[in-house]
Each structure stands twice: as structure tokens, then as C-alpha cells.
N, C-alpha and C positions, 0 to 999 in steps of 0.2 A: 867364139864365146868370150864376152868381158867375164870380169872379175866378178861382179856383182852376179851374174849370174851364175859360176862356179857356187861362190857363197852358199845363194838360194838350193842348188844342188845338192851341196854335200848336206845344208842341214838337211835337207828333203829326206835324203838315202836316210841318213841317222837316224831320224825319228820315224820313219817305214823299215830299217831294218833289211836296207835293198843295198847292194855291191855298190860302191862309187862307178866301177868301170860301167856296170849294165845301166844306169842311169844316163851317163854318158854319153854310149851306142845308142840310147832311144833318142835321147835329146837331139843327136845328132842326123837322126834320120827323119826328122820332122821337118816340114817346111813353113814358113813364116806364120801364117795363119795357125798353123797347130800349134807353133811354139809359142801363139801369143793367147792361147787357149791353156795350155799344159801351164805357163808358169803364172797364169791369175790363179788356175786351180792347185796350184802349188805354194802360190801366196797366202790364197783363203788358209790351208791350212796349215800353215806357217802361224797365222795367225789365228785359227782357233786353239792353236794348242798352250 
């Protein structure tokens, strides 16, 4: 994992109100495709908020 996406992460957890570490464990048991699905969907709402 880069930084930028640490970033994307923590604010994710923040504003869902989710454990940094359980975010972490999910991110981490995705493979490339899911992760490149989870963090547009992660984006989107980064930026609807």
C-alpha cells in the first residue's frame, strides 16, 4: 500500500465511523480488481461528502 492510498483509507474509516485496522484487513484481502473497484467507490464518496 502507498501513502495515497493509506490517506484515502483513514479518511474513508473517519467519515464511515469504521476501526482504521478493520479497514486495513479488508483492503488487504482484496485482489487488484476489487481494489480498483473498492477505491473509485471510495473516491465517489470522498467526494460526495
Amino acid at each position: 500500500m502507498n501513502q495515497k492510498t493509506v490517506k484515502l483509507l483513514k479518511k474513508y474509516a473517519d467519515l464511515k465511523g469504521i476501526d482504521k485496522k478493520q479497514i486495513k484487513r479488508e483492503w488487504l484481502s482484496l485482489n487488484e480488481t476489487e481494489k480498483d473497484k473498492k477505491r473509485q467507490e471510495i473516491v465517489s464518496v470522498l467526494v460526495k461528502k
